[in-house]
C-alpha positions as CSV (number, residue, x, y, z in Angstrom):
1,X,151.6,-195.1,72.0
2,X,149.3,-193.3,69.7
3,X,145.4,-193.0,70.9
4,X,143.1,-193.1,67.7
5,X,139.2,-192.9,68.0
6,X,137.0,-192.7,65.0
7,X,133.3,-191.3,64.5
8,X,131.0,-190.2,61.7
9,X,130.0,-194.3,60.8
10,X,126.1,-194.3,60.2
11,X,123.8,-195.9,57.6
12,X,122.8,-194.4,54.5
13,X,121.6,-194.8,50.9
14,X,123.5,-195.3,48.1
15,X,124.6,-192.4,46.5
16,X,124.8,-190.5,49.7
17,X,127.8,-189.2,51.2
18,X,129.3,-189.3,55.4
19,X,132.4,-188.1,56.4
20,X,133.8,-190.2,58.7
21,X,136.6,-188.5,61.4
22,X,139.7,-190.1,63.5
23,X,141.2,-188.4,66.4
24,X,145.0,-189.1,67.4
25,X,146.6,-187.9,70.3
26,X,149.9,-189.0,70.8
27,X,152.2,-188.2,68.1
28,X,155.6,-186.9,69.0
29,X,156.0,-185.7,65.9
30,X,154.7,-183.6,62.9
31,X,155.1,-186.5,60.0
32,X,153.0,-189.4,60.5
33,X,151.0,-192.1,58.4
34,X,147.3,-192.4,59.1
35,X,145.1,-194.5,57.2
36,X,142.0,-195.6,56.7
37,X,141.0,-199.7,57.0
38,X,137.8,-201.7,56.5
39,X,136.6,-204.9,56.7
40,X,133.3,-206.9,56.2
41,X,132.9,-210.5,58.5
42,X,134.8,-213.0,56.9
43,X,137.1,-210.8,54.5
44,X,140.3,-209.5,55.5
45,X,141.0,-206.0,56.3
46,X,142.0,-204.0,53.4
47,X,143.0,-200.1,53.2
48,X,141.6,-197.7,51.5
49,X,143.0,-194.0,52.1
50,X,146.4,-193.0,53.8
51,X,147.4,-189.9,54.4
52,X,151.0,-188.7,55.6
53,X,150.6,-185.9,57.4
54,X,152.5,-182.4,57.2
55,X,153.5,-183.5,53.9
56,X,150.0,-183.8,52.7
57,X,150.8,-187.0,50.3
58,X,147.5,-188.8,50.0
59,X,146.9,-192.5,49.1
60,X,143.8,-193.9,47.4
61,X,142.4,-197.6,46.9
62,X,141.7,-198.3,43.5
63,X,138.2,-199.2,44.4
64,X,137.4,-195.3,45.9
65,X,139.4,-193.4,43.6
66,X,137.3,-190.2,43.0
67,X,134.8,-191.2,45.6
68,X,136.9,-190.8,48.8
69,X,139.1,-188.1,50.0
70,X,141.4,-187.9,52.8
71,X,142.7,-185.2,54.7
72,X,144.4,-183.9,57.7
73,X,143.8,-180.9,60.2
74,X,147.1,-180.1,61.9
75,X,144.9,-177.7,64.5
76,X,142.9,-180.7,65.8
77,X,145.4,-183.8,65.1
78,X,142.5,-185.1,63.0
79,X,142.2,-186.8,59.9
80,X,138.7,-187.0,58.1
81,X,137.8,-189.5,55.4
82,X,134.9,-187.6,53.1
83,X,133.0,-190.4,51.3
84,X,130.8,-190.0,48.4
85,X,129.0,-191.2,45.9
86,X,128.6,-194.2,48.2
87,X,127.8,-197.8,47.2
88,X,126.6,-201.0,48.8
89,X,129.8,-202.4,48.6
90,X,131.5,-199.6,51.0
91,X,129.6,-201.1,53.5
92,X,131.8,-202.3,56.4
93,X,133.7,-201.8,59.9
94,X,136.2,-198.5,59.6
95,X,139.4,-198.4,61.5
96,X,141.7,-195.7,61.5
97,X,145.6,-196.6,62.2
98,X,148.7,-194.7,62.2
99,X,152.4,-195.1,62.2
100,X,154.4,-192.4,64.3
101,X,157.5,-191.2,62.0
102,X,156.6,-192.8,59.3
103,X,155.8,-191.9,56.1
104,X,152.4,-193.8,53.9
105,X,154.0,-194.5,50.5
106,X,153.8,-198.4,50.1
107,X,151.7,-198.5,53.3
108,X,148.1,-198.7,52.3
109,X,148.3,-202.3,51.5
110,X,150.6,-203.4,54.4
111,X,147.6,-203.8,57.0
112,X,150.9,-205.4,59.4
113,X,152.9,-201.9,59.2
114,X,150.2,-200.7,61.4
115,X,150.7,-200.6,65.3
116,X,148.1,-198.3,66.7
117,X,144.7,-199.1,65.5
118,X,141.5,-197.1,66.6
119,X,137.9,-198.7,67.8
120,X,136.3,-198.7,64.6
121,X,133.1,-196.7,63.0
122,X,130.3,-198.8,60.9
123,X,129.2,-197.6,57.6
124,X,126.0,-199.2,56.1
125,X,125.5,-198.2,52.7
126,X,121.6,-199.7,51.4
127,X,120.4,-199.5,48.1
């Protein structure tokens, strides 16, 4: 199975930016779907980047369109999420998941696609 482990959560104001960064080891091959997830107590988990990787085909919530990018580095087997312009409401639990062979398109809203799921990384976000 695929390892993931996430860093880069932290708090910060609004406005600001952090770049948050997940880790895989594991893959077996070179064409994967990783995406970003997050979730605030009480609501359920909802995604908001995926990238597949090799390909480079990124996917964007509506809600960080322009805001977020999302991005791979074949060298390290990591993918990074660079956040900006940052708002309350991005403040949650981050999780980083991946599907091995797969690729993302139609994936970013199918939290149950998702097998391997990493630790998860807090982002605060005050005003």
């Amino acid at each position: 199975r695929v390892q993931l482990m996430e860093s880069g959560g932290g708090s910060v104001q609004a406005g600001g930016s952090l770049r948050l960064s997940c880790v895989a080891s594991g893959f077996t091959s070179v064409t994967n779907c990783v995406a970003w997830f997050r979730q605030t107590p009480g609501k359920e988990r909802e995604g908001v980047a995926a990238i597949t990787t090799f390909r480079r085909e990124t996917y964007y919530a509506d809600s960080v369109k322009g805001r977020f990018t999302v991005s791979h580095d074949d060298d390290e087997d990591t993918v990074y999420l660079q956040m900006t312009s940052l708002k309350v409401e991005d403040t949650a639990m981050y999780y980083c998941a991946a599907i091995s062979l797969s690729l993302c398109e139609g994936k970013l809203n199918r939290v149950g696609a998702f097998r391997d799921w990493g630790q998860g990384t807090q982002v605060t976000v005050s005003s």
